[in-house]
C-alpha positions as CSV (number, residue, x, y, z in Angstrom):
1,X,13.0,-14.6,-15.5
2,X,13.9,-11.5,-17.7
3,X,12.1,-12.5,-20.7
4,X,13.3,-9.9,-23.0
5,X,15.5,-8.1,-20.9
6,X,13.6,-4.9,-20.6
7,X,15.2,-4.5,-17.1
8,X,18.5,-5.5,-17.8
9,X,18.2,-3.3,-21.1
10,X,17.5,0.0,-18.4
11,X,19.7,-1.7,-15.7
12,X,22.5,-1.1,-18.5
13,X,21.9,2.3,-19.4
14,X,22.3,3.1,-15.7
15,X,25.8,2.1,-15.7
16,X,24.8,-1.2,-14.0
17,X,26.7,-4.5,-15.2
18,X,24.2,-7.0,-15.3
19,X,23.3,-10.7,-16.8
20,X,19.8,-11.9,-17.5
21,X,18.5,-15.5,-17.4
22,X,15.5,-17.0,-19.1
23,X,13.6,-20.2,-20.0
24,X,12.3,-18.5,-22.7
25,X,14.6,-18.8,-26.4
26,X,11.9,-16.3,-27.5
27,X,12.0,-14.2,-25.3
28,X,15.7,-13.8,-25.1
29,X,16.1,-14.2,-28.4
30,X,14.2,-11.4,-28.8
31,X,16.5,-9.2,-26.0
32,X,19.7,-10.7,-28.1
33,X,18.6,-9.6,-31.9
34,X,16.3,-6.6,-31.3
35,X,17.8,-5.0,-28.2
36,X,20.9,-6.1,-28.7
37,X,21.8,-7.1,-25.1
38,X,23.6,-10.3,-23.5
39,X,20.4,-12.8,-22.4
40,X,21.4,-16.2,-21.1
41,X,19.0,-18.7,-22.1
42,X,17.9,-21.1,-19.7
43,X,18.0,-22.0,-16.1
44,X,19.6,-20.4,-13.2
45,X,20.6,-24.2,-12.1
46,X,22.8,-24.4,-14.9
47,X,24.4,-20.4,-15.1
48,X,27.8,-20.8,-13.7
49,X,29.4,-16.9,-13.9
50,X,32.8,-16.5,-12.8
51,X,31.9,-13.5,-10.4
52,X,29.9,-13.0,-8.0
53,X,26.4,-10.8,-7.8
54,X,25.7,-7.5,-5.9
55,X,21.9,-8.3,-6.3
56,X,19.9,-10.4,-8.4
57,X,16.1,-9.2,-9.2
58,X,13.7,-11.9,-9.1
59,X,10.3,-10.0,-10.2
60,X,6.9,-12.3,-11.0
61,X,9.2,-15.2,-11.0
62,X,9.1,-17.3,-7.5
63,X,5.5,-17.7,-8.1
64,X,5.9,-20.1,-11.3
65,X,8.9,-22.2,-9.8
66,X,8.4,-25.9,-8.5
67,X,11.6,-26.0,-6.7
68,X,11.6,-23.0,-4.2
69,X,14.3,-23.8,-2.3
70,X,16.5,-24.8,-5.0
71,X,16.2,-21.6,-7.0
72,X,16.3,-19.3,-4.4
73,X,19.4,-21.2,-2.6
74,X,20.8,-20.8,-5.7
75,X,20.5,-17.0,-5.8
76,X,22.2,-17.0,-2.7
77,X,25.5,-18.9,-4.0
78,X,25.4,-16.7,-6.6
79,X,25.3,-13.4,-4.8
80,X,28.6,-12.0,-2.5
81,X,28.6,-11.7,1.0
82,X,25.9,-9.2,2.1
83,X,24.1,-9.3,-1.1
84,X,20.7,-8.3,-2.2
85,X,17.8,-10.8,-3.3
86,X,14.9,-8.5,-4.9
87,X,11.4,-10.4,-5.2
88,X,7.9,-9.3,-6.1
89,X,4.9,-12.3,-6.0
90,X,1.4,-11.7,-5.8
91,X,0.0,-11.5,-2.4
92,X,-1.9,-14.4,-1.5
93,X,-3.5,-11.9,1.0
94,X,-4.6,-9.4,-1.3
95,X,-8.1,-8.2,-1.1
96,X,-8.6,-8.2,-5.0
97,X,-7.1,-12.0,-5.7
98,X,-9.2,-13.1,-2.6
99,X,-12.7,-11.4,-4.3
100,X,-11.9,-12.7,-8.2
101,X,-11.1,-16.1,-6.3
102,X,-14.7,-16.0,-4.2
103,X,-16.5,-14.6,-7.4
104,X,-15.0,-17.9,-9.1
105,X,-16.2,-20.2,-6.4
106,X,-19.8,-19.0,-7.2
107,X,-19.9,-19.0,-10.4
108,X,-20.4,-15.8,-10.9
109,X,-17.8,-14.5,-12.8
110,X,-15.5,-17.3,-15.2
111,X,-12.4,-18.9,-13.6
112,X,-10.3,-16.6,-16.1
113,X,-7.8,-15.2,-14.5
114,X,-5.7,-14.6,-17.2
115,X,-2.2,-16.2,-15.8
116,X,-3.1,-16.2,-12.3
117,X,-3.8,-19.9,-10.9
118,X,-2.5,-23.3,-11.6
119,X,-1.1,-24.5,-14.0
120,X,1.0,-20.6,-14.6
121,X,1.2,-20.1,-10.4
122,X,2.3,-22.9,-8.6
123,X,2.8,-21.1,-5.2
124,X,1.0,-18.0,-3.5
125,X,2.5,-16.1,-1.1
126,X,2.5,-13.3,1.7
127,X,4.8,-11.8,4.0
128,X,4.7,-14.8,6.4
129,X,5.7,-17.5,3.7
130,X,8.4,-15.3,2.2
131,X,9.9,-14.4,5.5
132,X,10.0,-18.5,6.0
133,X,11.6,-19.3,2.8
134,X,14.0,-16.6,2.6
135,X,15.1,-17.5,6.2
136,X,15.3,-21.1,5.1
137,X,17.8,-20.3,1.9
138,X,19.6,-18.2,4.0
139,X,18.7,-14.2,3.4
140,X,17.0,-12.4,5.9
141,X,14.0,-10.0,4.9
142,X,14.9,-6.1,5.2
143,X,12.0,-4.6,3.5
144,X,8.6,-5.5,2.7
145,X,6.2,-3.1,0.4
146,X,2.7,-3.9,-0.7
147,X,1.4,-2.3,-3.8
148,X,-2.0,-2.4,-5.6
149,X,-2.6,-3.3,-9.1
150,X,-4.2,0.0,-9.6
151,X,-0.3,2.0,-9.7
152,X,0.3,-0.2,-13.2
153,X,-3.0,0.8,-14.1
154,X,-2.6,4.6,-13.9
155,X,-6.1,5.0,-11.5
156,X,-5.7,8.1,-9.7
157,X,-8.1,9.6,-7.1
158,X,-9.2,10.4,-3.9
159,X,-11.2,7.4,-3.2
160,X,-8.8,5.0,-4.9
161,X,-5.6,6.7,-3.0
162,X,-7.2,6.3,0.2
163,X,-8.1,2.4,-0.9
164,X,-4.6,1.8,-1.9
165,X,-3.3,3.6,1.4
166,X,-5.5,1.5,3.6
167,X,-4.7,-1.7,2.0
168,X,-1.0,-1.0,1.9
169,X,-1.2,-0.5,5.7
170,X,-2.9,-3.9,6.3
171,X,-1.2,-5.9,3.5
172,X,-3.6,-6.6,1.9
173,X,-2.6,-5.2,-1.2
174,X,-2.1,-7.5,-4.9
175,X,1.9,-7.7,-5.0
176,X,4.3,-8.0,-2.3
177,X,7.9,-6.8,-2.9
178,X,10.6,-7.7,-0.4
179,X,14.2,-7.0,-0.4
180,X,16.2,-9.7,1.0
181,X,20.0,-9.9,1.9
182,X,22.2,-12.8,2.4
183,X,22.8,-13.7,5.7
């Protein structure tokens, strides 16, 4: 899920060696021609690299895949012994995606919630159903981190730190990032 690379683009500029997958043509049609770096278009099913991975990055990506088990299994045969799986879903938990969700049910506000919801997310999660699925495809969790949608939104404050602190400490935040290696 790199779309156009942006990641991999930075991840190269680090010194990192990296690969990115898409669904997307356009997308990584748009990482091959304008940023000019190596994008594999299409599944991870069907990328067969010679090597193995030190860590493969997973961001906003579990949440729009049918097949959990298969994709993430297949992260782990891609990845060496003792290698890193990096995720980050929406939390399922999170106070703000539990209030648009309740202002939905009565009517109060429209059901617009931009990409958020079926068809675009077929599975929620929180730190319970990752820890499961990661444990079933083999990794086991080594860090969780909970983070509000107010960082990527530049909101700065007393009152909003001390709301992002409290909702951090009870996971309840709007994403959940976890870091995963391979059992």
């Amino acid at each position: 899920g790199c779309g156009t690379g942006l990641l991999c683009l930075e991840a190269s500029k680090q010194g990192f060696n990296m690969d990115g997958i898409d669904a997307s043509s356009m997308l990584t049609d748009i990482g091959k021609n304008i940023l000019r770096i190596p994008l594999y278009n299409g599944h991870i099913e069907n990328f067969s690299p010679s090597y193995k991975y030190k860590g493969i990055v997973a961001w906003a990506v579990l949440e729009h895949i049918y097949d959990l088990k298969s994709i993430v299994g297949r992260c782990n045969k891609l990845l060496e012994s003792g290698g890193f799986l990096f995720v980050d879903v929406p939390n399922h938990q999170g106070l703000s995606n539990r209030y648009k969700t309740f202002l939905c049910q009565q009517g109060v506000r429209k059901c617009d919630f931009k990409h958020f919801g079926f068809p675009w997310h077929i599975y929620s999660f929180n730190k319970k159903s990752l820890t499961v699925l990661m444990d079933i495809c083999g990794f086991k969790p080594k860090l969780f981190e909970f983070w509000s949608h107010l960082y990527k939104q530049g909101v700065n404050g007393i009152f909003s730190n001390i709301i992002i602190s409290l909702t951090r400490k009870l996971e309840l935040s709007d994403y959940v990032t976890l870091v995963a290696q391979k059992k």
